[in-house]
C-alpha positions as CSV (number, residue, x, y, z in Angstrom):
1,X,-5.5,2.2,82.1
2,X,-4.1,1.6,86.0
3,X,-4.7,-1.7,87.2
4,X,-5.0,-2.0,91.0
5,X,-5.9,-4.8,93.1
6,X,-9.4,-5.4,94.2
7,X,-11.5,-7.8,96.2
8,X,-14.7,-8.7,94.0
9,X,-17.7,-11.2,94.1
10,X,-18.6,-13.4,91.2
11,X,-21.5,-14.3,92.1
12,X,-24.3,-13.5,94.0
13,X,-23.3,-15.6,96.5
14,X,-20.4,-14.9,96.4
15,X,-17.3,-15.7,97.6
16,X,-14.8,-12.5,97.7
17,X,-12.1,-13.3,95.7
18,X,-8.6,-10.9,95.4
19,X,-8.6,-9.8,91.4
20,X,-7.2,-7.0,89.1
21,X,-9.8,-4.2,88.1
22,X,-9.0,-0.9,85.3
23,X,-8.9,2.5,86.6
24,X,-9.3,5.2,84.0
25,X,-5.9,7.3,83.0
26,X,-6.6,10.5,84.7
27,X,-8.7,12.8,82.9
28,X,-7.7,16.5,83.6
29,X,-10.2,17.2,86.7
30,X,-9.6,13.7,87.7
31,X,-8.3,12.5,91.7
32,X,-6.6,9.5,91.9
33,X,-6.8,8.1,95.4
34,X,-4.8,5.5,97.9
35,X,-7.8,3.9,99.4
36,X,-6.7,3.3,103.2
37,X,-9.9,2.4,104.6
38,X,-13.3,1.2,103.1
39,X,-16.6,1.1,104.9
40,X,-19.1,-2.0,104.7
41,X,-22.6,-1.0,103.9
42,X,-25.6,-2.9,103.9
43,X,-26.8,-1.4,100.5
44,X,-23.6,-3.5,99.4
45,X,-25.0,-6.4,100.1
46,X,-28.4,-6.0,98.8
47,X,-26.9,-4.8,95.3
48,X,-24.7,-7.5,95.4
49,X,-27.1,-10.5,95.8
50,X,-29.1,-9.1,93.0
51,X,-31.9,-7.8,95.4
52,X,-32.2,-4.4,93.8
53,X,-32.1,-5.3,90.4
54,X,-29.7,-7.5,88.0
55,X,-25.9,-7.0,88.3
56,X,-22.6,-7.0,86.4
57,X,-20.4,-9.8,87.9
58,X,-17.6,-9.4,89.2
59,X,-18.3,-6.9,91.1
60,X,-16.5,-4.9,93.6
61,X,-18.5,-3.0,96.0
62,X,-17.5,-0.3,98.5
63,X,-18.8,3.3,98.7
64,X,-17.4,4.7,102.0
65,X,-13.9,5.2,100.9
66,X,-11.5,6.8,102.6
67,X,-7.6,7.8,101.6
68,X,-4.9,10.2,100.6
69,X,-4.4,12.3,96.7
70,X,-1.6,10.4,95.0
71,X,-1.8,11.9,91.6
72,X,-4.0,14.6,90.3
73,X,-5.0,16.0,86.6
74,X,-3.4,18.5,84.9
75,X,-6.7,20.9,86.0
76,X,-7.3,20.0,89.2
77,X,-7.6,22.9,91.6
78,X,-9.4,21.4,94.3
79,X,-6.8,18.5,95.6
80,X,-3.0,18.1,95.8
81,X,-1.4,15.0,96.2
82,X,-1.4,14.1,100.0
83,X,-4.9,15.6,100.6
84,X,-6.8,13.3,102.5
85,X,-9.9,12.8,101.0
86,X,-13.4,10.3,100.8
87,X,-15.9,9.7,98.2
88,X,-19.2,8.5,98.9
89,X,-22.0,6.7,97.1
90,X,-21.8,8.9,94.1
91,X,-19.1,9.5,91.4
92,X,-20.7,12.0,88.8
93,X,-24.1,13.4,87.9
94,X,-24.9,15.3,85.1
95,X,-23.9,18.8,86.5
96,X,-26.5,20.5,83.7
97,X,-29.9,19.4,85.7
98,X,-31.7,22.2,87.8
99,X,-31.1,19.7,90.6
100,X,-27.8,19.3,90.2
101,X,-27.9,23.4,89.9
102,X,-28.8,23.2,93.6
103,X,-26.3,20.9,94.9
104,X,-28.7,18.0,95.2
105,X,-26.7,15.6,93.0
106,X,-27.7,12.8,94.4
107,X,-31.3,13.1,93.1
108,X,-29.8,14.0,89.2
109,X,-32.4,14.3,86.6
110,X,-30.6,12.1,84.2
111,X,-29.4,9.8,87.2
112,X,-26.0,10.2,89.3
113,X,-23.2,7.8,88.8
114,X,-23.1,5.2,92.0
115,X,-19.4,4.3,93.4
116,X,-20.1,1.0,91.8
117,X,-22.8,-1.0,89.8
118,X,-23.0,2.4,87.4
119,X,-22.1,2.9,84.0
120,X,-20.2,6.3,83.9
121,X,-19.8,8.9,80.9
122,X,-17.1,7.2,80.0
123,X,-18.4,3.7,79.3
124,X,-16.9,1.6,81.8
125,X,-19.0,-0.1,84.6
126,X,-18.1,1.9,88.0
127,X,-16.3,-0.5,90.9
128,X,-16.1,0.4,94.7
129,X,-13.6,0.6,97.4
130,X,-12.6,-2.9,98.3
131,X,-10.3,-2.2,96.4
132,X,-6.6,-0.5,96.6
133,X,-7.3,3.3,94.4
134,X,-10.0,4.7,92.7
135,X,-10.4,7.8,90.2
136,X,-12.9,10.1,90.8
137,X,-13.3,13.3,89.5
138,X,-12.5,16.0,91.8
139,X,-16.2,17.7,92.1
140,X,-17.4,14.5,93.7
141,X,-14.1,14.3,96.0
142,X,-14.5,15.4,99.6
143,X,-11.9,16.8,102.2
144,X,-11.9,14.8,105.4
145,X,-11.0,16.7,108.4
146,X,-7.7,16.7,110.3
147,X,-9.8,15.8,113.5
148,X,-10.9,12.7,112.1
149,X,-9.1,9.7,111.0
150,X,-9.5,7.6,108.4
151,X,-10.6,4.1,109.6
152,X,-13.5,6.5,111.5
153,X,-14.5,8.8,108.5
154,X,-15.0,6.0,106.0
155,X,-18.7,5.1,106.9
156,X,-19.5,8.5,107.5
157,X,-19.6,9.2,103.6
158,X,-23.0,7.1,103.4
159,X,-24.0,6.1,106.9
160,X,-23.0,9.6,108.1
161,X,-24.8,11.7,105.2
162,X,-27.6,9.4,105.0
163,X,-28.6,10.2,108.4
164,X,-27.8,14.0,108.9
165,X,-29.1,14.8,105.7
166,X,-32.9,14.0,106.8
167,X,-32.2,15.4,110.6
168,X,-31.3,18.7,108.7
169,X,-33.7,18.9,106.0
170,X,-36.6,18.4,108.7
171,X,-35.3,20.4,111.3
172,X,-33.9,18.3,114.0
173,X,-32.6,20.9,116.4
174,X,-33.8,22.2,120.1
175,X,-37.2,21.7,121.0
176,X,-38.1,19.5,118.7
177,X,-38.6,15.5,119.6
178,X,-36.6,12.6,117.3
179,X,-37.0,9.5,117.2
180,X,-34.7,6.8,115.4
181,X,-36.0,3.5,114.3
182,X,-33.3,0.9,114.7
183,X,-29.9,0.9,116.1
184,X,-27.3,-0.6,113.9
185,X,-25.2,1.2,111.2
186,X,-27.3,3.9,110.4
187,X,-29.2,4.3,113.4
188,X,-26.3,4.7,115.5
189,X,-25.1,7.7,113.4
190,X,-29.0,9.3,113.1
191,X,-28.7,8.9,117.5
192,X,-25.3,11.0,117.6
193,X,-25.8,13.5,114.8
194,X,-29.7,14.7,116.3
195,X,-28.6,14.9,119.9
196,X,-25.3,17.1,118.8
197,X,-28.0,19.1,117.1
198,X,-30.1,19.6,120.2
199,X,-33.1,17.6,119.8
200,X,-34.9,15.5,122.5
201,X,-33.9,12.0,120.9
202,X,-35.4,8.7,121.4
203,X,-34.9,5.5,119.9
204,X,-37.6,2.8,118.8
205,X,-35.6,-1.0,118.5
206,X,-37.6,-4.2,118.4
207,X,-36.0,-4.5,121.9
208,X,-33.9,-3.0,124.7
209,X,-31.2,-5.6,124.2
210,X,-29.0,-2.0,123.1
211,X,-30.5,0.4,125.6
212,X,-27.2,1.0,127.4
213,X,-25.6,1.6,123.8
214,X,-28.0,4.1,122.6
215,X,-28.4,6.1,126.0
216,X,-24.5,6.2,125.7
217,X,-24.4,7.2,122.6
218,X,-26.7,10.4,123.0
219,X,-30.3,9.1,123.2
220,X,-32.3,10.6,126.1
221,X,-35.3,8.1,125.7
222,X,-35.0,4.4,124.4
223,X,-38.5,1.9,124.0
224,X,-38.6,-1.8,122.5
225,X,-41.1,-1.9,119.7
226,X,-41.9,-5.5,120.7
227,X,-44.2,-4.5,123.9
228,X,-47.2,-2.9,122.2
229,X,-47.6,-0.4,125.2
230,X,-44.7,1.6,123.4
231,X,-47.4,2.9,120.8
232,X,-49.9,3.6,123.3
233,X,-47.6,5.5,125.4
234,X,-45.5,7.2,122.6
235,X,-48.8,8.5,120.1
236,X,-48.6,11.5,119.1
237,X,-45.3,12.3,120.5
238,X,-42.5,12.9,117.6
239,X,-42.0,15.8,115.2
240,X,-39.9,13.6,113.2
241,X,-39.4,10.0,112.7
242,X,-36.2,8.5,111.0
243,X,-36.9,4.9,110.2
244,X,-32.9,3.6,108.8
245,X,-34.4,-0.2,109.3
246,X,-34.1,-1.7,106.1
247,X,-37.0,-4.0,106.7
248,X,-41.1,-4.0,106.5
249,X,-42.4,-2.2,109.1
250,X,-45.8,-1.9,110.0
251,X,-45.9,1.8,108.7
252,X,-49.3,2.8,110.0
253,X,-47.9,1.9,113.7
254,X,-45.2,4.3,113.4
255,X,-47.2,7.0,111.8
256,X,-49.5,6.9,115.1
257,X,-46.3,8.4,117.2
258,X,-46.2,11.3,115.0
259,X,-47.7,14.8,116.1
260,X,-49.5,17.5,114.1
261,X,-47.5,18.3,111.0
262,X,-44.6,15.1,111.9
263,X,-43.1,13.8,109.6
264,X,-42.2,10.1,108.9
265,X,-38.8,9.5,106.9
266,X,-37.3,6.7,105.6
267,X,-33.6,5.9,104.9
268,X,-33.5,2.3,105.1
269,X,-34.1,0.5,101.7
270,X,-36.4,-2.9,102.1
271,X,-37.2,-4.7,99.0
272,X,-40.3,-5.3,99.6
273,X,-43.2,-2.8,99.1
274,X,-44.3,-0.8,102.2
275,X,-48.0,-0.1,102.6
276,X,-49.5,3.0,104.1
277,X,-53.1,3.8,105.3
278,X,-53.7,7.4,104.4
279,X,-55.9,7.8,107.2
280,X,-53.2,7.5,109.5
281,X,-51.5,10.5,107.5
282,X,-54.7,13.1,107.0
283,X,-56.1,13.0,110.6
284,X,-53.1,14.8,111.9
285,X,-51.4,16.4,108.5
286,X,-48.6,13.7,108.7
287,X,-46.4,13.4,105.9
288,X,-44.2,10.4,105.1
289,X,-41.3,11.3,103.0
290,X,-37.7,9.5,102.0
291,X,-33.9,10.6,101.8
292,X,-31.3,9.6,99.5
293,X,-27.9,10.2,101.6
294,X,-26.9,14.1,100.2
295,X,-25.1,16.4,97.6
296,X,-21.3,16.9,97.8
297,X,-22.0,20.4,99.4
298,X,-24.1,19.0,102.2
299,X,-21.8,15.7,102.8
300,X,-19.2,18.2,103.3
301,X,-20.6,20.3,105.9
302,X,-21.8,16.5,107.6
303,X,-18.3,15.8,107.6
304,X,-16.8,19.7,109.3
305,X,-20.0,19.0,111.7
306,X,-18.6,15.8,112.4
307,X,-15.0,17.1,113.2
308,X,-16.7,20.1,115.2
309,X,-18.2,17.9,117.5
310,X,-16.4,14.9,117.8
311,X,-18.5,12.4,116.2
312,X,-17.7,9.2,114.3
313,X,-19.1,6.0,114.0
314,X,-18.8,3.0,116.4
315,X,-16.2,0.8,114.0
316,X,-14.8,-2.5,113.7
317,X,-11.5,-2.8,111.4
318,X,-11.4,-5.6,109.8
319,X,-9.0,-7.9,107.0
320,X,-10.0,-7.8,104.0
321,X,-10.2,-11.7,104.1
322,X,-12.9,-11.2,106.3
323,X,-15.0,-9.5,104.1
324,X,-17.5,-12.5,103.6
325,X,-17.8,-13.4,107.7
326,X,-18.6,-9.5,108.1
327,X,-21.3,-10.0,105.7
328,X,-22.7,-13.0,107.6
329,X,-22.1,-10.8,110.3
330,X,-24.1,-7.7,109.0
331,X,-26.9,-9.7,107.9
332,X,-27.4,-10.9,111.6
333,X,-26.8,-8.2,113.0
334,X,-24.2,-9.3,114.9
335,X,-21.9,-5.8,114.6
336,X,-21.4,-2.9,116.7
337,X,-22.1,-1.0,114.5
338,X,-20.0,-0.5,111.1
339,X,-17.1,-2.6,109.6
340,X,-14.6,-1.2,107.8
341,X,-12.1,-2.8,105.9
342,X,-8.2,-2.1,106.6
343,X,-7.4,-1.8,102.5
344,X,-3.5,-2.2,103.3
345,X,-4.6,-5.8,104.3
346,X,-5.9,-6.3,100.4
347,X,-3.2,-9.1,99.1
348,X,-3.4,-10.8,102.2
C-alpha cells in the first residue's frame, strides 16, 4: 500500500483534520497521480454531512482533481509519467454493461465507482482529492490540455462536464434559446459553455445582484426570479432549461418558460423531493429530464472544447487549512464561483 497525506472529516460536522490514507499498489493499468490542485464541490458537502445517505468516516472528499503521472503500471498505454492528467467524479464502472458499451459510464448498470464514498472492486472504500496522490486506473484518467492549467481545469472535471454534458445532449447550439437557473459553480460554467456553442443564453437568479457577472461571462439576457413579472414576460420562451440550483424550486413555474417540445433539466441535486404538475408538461409536449455529469469520452471532448475556446471556471485558490471556512463559504454562497484547493499547501 502507498500512504499519502490527506485532509479528512470525522464527522459530519466536521472539522478537516490532516491524516494518512492507503493507496492501492499499482495494478498493471493503474495511474498514479501528484494531485496539484483539487476542486471544492458542493456535492462534497452534501455527502459529507450525511445528506445523501449514511457515510464511512473519515472521509476525504474531492472529485475534481487535477495533477501530473508519477508512476504508471506495467500495462499502461494511455499515460507516461509527466502526463498531466484529472479524474473526475468516477473511478471505475463495470465496463461489461451495454451502457458502459456506449461510453455512458457514469449511468453503469451495476453502478460506477465515485472518486470517494464508493467501495471499489477491490474492497477498499474510495477517498477523494484533498488529498496529496491518488490511483486510478487509466480508462477513467483524462488528459488535460496544454492550454489550460491546473488550478483552472480542476472544477471543470465535474462542474465543467456536468453542465456541457446536458447543453450537448439537448442541443444547445445557434438558434436555439438557453436559459440557466442559478449563477454559482455550476451555473457559471452552463453560462460560458452554451454561449461558446452559439445559443441565445439567459440566466434566471433569484436576483440581479450578479447581472454584471453573467452578462460578462457570456449571457445575452439576465432576469431575477424574485419579481414575478419574469414568468409572465419569459412563458413560453426557452427550448431548454438547465436548472444547476441545488434547491426546491417551484418546478411548475419554470416549466411555464418552456416552448413547444422544451425541455426542463436538472443538474443540481436537492434533497428534498421535487414536485411536478403534469399539466404543466402535456399542454405543450414539455419534458423534464436530469443529467449525471458524463462518460470519460464526453468529459474529454468538454475538456479539448474547453482548451479550444478558452474557457475555465471563475476560481479561488485556496490553503488547504481553509477547507472548512470555504465550506461556510459555499453554503452561503459567498464564492465567485469555485474553490480549489492548492494541494502543495496539504501539511501546512
Amino acid at each position: 500500500m502507498i500512504n499519502v497525506k490527506a485532509r479528512a472529516t470525522f464527522t459530519p460536522e466536521g472539522p478537516f483534520q490532516l491524516t494518512t490514507i492507503e493507496r492501492r499498489d499499482l495494478q498493471p493499468h493503474d495511474v498514479l497521480i501528484e494531485i496539484k490542485y483539487a476542486g471544492i464541490c458542493h456535492s462534497d458537502i452534501h455527502t459529507a454531512r450525511g445528506e445523501w445517505g449514511p457515510v464511512n468516516y473519515p472521509l476525504v472528499p474531492g472529485h475534481e482533481i487535477a495533477g501530473i503521472v508519477t508512476q504508471i503500471g506495467s500495462e499502461v498505454t494511455k499515460y507516461a509519467i509527466g502526463d498531466r492528467v484529472g479524474v473526475g467524479c468516477m473511478v471505475d464502472s463495470c465496463g461489461e454493461c451495454v451502457n458502459c458499451h456506449q461510453g455512458e459510464e457514469q449511468f453503469c448498470l451495476e453502478g460506477n465507482t465515485g472518486t470517494y464514498a464508493s467501495v471499489d472492486r477491490y474492497g477498499q472504500y474510495t477517498q477523494g482529492g484533498y488529498s496529496t496522490h491518488i490511483v486510478v486506473t487509466e480508462d477513467f484518467v483524462l488528459r488535460i490540455p496544454e492550454a489550460i492549467e491546473l488550478d483552472v481545469a480542476a472544477p471543470l472535471l465535474c462542474a465543467g462536464i456536468t453542465t456541457y454534458s446536458p447543453l450537448r445532449h439537448w442541443g444547445a447550439a445557434p438558434g436555439k434559446k438557453v436559459a440557466i437557473v442559478g449563477l454559482g459553480g455550476l451555473g457559471h460554467m452552463a453560462v460560458k459553455l452554451a454561449h461558446a456553442m452559439g445559443a441565445e443564453v439567459t440566466v434566471l437568479s433569484q436576483t440581479l445582484k450578479k447581472k454584471e457577472d453573467g452578462l460578462r461571462l457570456g449571457a445575452d439576457h439576465y432576469y431575477a426570479t424574485s419579481d414575478p413579472e419574469t414568468f409572465k414576460s419569459l412563458a413560453g420562451s426557452f427550448d431548454l432549461i438547465v436548472n444547476t440550483v441545488s434547491a426546491k424550486l417551484d418546478l411548475n413555474a419554470f416549466l411555464s418558460l418552456l416552448a413547444l417540445d422544451g425541455t426542463l433539466v436538472n443538474v443540481g441535486a436537492p434533497a428534498e423531493p421535487l414536485e411536478v404538475n403534469v399539466f404543466s408538461l402535456i399542454g405543450q409536449r414539455r419534458s423534464f429530464a436530469g443529467s449525471l455529469i458524463g462518460g470519460i469520452r464526453e468529459t474529454q471532448e468538454m475538456l479539448d472544447f474547453c482548451a479550444e475556446h478558452n474557457i475555465g471556471p471563475e476560481i479561488e485558490v485556496i490553503s488547504a487549512n481553509q477547507i472548512d471556512e470555504a465550506w461556510e463559504r459555499v453554503l452561503a454562497s459567498d464564492v465567485r464561483y469555485r474553490f480549489v484547493i492548492d494541494i502543495s499547501t496539504m501539511e501546512d
